[in-house]
C-alpha positions in Angstrom: -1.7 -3.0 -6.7 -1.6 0.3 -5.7 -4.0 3.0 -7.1 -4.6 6.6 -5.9 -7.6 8.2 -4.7 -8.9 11.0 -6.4 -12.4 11.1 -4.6 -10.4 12.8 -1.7 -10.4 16.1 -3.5 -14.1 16.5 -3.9 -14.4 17.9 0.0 -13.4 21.0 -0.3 -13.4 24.4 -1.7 -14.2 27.9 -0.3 -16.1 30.8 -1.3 -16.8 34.5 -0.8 -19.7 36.3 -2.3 -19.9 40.1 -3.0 -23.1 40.0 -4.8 -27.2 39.2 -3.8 -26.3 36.4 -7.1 -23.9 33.9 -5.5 -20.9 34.2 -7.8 -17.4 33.2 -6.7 -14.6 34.9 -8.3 -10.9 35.1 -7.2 -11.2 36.0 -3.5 -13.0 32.5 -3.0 -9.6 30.7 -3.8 -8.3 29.3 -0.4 -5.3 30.5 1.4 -2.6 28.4 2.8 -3.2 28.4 6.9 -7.0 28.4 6.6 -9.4 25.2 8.1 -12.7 24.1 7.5 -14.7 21.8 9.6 -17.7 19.6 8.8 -19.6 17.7 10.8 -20.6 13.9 9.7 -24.1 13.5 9.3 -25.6 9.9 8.4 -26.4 9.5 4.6 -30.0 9.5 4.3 -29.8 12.6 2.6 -30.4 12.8 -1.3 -29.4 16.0 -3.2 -32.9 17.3 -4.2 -33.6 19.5 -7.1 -31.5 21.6 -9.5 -33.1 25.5 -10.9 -33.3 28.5 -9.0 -35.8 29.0 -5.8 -35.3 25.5 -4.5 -35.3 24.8 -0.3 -33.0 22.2 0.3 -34.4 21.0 3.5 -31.3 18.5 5.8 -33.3 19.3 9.2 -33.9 15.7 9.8 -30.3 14.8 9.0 -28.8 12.8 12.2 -25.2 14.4 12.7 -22.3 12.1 14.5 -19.7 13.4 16.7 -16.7 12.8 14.0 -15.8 16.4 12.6 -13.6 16.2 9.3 -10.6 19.3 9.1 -9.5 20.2 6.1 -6.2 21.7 6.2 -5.0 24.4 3.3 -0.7 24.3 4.3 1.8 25.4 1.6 3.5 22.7 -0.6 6.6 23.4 0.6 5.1 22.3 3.7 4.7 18.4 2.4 6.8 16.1 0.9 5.9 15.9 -2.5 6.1 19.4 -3.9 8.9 18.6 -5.7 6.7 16.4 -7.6 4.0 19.8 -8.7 6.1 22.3 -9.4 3.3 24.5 -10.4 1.6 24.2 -7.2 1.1 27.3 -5.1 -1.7 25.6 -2.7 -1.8 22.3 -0.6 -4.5 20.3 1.2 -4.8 17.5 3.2 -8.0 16.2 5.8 -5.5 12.9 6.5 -1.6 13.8 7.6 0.2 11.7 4.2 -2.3 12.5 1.9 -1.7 15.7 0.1 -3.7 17.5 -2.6 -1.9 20.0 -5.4 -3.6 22.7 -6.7 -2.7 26.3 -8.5 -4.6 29.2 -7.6 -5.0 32.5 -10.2 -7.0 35.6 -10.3 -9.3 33.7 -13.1 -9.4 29.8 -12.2 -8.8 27.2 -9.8 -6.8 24.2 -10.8 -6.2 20.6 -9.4 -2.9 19.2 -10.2 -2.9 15.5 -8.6 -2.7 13.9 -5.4 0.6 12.8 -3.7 1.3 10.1 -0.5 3.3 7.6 0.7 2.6 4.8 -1.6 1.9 6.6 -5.0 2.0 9.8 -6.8 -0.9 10.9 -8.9 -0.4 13.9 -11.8 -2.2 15.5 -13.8 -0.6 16.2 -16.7 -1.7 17.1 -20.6 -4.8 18.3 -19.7 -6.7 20.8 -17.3 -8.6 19.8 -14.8 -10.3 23.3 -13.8 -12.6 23.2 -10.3 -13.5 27.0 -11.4 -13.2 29.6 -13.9 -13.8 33.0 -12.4 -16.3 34.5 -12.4 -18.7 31.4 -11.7 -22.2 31.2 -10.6 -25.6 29.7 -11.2 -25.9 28.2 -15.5 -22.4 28.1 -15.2 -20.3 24.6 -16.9 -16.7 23.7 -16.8 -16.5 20.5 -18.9 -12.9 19.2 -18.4 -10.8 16.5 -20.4 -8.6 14.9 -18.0 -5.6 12.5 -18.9 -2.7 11.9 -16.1 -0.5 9.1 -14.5 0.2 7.3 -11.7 3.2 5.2 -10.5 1.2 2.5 -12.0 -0.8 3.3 -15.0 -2.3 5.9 -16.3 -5.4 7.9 -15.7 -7.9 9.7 -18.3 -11.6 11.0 -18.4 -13.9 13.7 -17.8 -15.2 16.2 -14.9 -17.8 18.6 -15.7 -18.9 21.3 -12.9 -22.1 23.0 -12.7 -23.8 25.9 -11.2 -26.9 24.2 -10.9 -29.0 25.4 -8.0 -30.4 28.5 -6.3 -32.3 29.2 -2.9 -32.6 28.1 0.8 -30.3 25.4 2.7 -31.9 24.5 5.8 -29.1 22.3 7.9 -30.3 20.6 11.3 -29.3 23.6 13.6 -29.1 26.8 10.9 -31.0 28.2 7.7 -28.8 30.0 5.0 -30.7 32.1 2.4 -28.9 32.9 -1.3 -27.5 29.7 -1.7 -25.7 28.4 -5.0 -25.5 25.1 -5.4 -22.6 23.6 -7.1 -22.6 20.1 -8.6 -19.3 17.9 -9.9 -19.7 15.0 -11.9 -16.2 13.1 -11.9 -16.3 10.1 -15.0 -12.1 8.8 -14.3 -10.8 5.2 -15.6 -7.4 4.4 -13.9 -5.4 1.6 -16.4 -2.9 -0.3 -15.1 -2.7 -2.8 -18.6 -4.9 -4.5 -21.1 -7.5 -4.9 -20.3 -7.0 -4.1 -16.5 -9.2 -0.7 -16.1 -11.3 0.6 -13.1 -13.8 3.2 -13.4 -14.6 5.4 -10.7 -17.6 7.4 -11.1 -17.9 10.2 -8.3 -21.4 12.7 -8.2 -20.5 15.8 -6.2 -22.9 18.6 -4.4 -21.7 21.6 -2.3 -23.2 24.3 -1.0 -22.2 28.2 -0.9 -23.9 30.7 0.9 -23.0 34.5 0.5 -20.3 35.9 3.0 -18.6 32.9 3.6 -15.7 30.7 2.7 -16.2 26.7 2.5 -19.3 25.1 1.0 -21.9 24.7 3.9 -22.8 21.2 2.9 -21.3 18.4 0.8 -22.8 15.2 -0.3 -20.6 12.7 -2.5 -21.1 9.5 -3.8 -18.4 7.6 -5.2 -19.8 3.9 -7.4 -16.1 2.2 -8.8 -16.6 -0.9 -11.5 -14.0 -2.7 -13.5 -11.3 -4.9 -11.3 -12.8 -3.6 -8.4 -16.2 -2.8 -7.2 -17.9 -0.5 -4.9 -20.1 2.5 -3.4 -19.2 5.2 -1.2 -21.3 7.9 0.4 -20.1 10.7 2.1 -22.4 13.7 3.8 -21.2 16.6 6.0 -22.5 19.8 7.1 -20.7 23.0 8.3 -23.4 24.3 10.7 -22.8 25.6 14.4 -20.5 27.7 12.3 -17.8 24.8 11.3 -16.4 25.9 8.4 -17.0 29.6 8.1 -13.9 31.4 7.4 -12.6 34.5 5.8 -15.5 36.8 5.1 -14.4 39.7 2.7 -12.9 42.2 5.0 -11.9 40.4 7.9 -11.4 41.8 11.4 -9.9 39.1 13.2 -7.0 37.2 11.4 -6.2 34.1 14.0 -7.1 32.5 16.8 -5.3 29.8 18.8 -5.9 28.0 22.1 -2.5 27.6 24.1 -2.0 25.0 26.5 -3.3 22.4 24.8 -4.2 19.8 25.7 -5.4 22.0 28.9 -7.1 21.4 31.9 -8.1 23.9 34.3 -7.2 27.2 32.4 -6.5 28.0 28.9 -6.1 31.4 26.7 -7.3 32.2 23.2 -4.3 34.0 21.4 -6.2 36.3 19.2 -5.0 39.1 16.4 -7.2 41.2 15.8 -7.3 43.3 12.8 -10.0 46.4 13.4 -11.2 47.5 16.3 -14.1 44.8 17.1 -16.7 43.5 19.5 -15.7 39.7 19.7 -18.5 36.7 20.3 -16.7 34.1 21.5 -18.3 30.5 22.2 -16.9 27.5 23.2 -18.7 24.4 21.8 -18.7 21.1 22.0 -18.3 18.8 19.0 -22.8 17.9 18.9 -22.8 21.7 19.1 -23.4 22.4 22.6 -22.7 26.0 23.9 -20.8 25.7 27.1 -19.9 29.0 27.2 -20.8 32.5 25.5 -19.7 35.9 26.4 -18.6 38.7 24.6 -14.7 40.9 24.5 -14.1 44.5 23.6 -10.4 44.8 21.8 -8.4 47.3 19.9 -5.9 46.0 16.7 -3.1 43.9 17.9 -2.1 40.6 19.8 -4.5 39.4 22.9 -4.3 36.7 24.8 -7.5 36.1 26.6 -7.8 33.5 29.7 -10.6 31.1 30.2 -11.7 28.9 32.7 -12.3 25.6 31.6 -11.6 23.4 35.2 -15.6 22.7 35.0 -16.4 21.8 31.8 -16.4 18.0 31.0 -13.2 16.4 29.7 -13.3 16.0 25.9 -13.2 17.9 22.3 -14.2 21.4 22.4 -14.7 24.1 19.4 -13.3 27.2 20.6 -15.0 30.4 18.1 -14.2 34.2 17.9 -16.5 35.7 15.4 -16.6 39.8 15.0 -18.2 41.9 11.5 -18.9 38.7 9.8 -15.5 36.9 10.2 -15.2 33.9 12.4 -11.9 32.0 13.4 -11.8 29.5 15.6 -9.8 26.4 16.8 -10.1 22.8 18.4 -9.1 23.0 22.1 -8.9 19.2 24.0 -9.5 18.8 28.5 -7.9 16.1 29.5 
C-alpha cells in the first residue's frame, strides 16, 4: 500500500523582513527559480525555549557533508499540475516528488503533494502555512481533510510565532530571530479500521534580511498500521540558503562548464551597480577562494581558475548590498 508523504513539505519556506520585529508579509512568499541549501547537521539538537529574548545556542552541532537543495520551479514545469489547478508555485528537494502551493499578497497555501506512485490533494479545507502579516504571538490553526489515490486524509496543523532572539549556528550568529513552530496532527485512512497517524513537530528559524529559514528541526513519530520516528536537522550557515534580500542587486548567478576542470566562469546579472564578494566554498564550509569584482548593470561572465583546487563539490557565492546568489559547481 501506497501512502504519500506529507512531512516532505515541512523544509522549506522563505522570508524577508522590513522591520527591527521579524514579521513576514507578502514579499517572503518564494519565487519560482529560487534555491535554498542546508547543511545536515546530526540530531542532537533539541528546540529550546519559546518567548521573546531567547539564545538558541546549535554551536556544538556536528554538521555532515550532505547539503539538501530545495528547488522552487513552476508547475508547469512538473508533471502533475494538471492535477492543482490552483497552483501558481512548485517545490521539490527529490526530482519526482513535487509540492503544490498558491501564493497571494495575504497567505501562503499548501495544496498537496504529487509523484510517481500517488497523488495527494488537499481539498475542502485550507491548509494555510501563513497569513500575512505574521510574526511573533501569531497562530494559524488549520482543519485539514484531503485524498489520496488510496484513502483519504483529515486533521489539524496549527503554526506559531513562538520565539524571539539570538540563533547561534556552528560557524555564524544571527540576531532578531523569529522563531516559527508547526505542529502537523494528520490520520491517512485507507478502510475500517486501517488508519495511520503521523504526528510531525516543526521549528524554523527567520532572521531579518533574508529569505529561507536559517535552521530547521523536524521530528516526524507515525502510529497506527505502521510505526516510527524520524528526525531531521539542518542549518543554512556559510550563507546556504540566503537569497533574495529586499532590493536585490544581483539577480543570477551560474557556473558554466560544469562539470569543469581547470577553468570555469560565473555568469552573473547584475542588477545595480555593485561591488561583488565572491567565495568559493567547499561543501564543510571551507573558503578556497575570496576576492572581490567591480561591475556595472548587465550580463558578465567572469573566469576562474579552479586547475588547483581538489576535485569535488564546490559552493560558488556572489553576494553584493545584502543579496547573495550562488550555485553548486563540480571538478572532476
Amino acid at each position: 500500500m501506497k501512502k504519500p508523504i506529507l512531512l516532505c513539505i515541512l523544509l522549506m519556506l522563505g522570508g524577508k523582513f522590513l522591520s527591527a520585529q521579524p514579521t513576514l508579509g507578502a514579499a517572503n512568499n518564494p519565487q519560482a527559480g529560487e534555491r535554498y541549501y542546508y547543511r545536515i547537521t546530526d540530531t542532537i539538537a533539541q528546540p529550546g525555549y519559546a518567548g521573546t529574548g531567547q539564545v538558541w545556542n546549535f554551536t556544538g552541532v556536528q554538521v555532515t557533508l550532505n547539503t539538501v537543495i530545495l528547488n522552487y520551479v513552476l508547475p508547469s514545469q512538473t508533471p502533475h499540475a494538471s492535477s492543482y489547478p490552483g497552483s501558481n508555485l512548485a517545490s521539490y528537494t527529490i526530482p519526482g516528488e513535487y509540492d503544490y502551493y498558491t501564493t497571494s499578497s495575504s497567505s501562503f497555501k499548501y495544496n498537496g503533494k504529487g509523484s510517481i506512485n500517488d497523488v495527494a490533494l488537499i481539498t475542502s479545507s485550507n491548509y494555510v502555512y501563513f497569513d500575512y502579516p505574521f510574526s511573533f504571538g501569531t497562530t494559524i490553526v488549520n482543519t485539514v481533510s484531503g485524498s489520496t489515490g488510496a484513502g483519504t486524509i483529515s486533521g489539524t496543523v496549527t503554526i506559531t510565532g513562538d520565539g524571539t532572539g539570538t540563533l547561534k549556528l556552528p560557524s555564524v550568529t544571527y540576531n532578531n530571530v523569529l522563531r516559527v513552530k508547526r505542529e502537523e496532527n494528520i490520520t491517512y485512512s485507507f478502510g475500517p479500521g486501517v488508519d495511520e497517524n503521523i504526528l510531525t513537530v516543526s521549528y524554523y528559524w527567520y532572521s531579518a534580511l533574508y529569505d529561507g529559514p536559517l535552521m530547521k528541526l523536524v521530528t516526524s513519530t507515525t502510529t497506527g498500521i505502521a510505526t516510527g520516528y524520524t528526525k531531521f536537522v539542518g542549518v543554512a550557515d556559510f550563507g546556504l540558503g540566503i537569497n533574495d534580500p529586499s532590493t536585490p542587486s544581483i539577480s543570477s548567478v551560474q557556473i558554466h562548464p560544469n562539470p569543469a576542470q581547470n577553468y570555469a566562469n560565473i555568469a552573473i546579472s547584475v542588477l545595480q551597480p555593485s561591488n561583488i564578494n565572491f567565495k568559493i566554498m567547499d561543501l564543510t564550509g571551507r573558503i578556497w577562494k575570496e576576492w572581490t569584482h567591480s561591475s556595472s548593470p548587465g550580463e558578465a561572465d567572469i573566469r576562474m581558475d579552479v586547475a588547483n583546487l581538489p576535485r569535488g563539490i564546490y559552493l560558488v557565492s556572489a553576494f553584493s548590498e545584502g543579496t547573495l546568489r550562488q550555485d553548486r559547481m563540480i571538478l572532476e
